[in-house]
N, C-alpha and C positions, 0 to 999 in steps of 0.2 A: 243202737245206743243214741245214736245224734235223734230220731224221729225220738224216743222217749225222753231226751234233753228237753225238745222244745216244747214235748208234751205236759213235761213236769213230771215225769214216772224215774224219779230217781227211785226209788225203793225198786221198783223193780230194776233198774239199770243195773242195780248193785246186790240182787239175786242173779241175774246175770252172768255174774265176774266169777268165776271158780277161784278155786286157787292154782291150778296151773295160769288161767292167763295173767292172774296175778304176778306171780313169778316171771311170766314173761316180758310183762311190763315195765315191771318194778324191780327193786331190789328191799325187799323189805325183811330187816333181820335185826339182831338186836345190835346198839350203836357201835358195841365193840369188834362184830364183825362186818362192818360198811364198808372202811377199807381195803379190804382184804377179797370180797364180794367182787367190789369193784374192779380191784385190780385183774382177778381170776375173767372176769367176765368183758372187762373193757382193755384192759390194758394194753395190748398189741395196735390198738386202732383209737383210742383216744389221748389227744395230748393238753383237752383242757377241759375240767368238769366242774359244776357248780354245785352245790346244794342249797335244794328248795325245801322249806318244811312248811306248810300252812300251821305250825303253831309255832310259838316262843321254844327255843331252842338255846339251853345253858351256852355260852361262850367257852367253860371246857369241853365241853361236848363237843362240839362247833372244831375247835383246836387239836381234839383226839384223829378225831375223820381226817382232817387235812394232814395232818402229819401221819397218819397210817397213808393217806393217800402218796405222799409225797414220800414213804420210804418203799423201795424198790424190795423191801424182803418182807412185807406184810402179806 
């Protein structure tokens, strides 16, 4: 992937990415299960998480995720 980064072969980069290493990467679900994702998947071993969106991202949207994050029964 990095040789095809500085190649410029992002198309192929992104044939590449199946959906397991997606999954494995990522958490990509729909916003009402991001919490809940997270917690199942991080929770034991993280105790501080950010999110990053490359696009504009609603402010409730933004405030659903942090408080699923922050409640301990999501």
């Amino acid at each position: 992937l990095n040789t095809l980064s500085r190649a410029g072969g992002w198309k192929e980069m992104g044939e590449l990415i199946d959906a397991e290493m997606l999954d494995t990467l990522s958490i990509s679900v729909p916003v009402d299960e991001v919490a809940p994702r997270v917690q199942r998947r991080f929770g034991d071993v993280v105790t501080r998480f950010s999110i990053y969106t490359p696009y504009a991202m609603p402010d409730d949207v933004r405030r659903a995720i942090v408080s699923g994050l922050r409640s301990p029964t999501s």
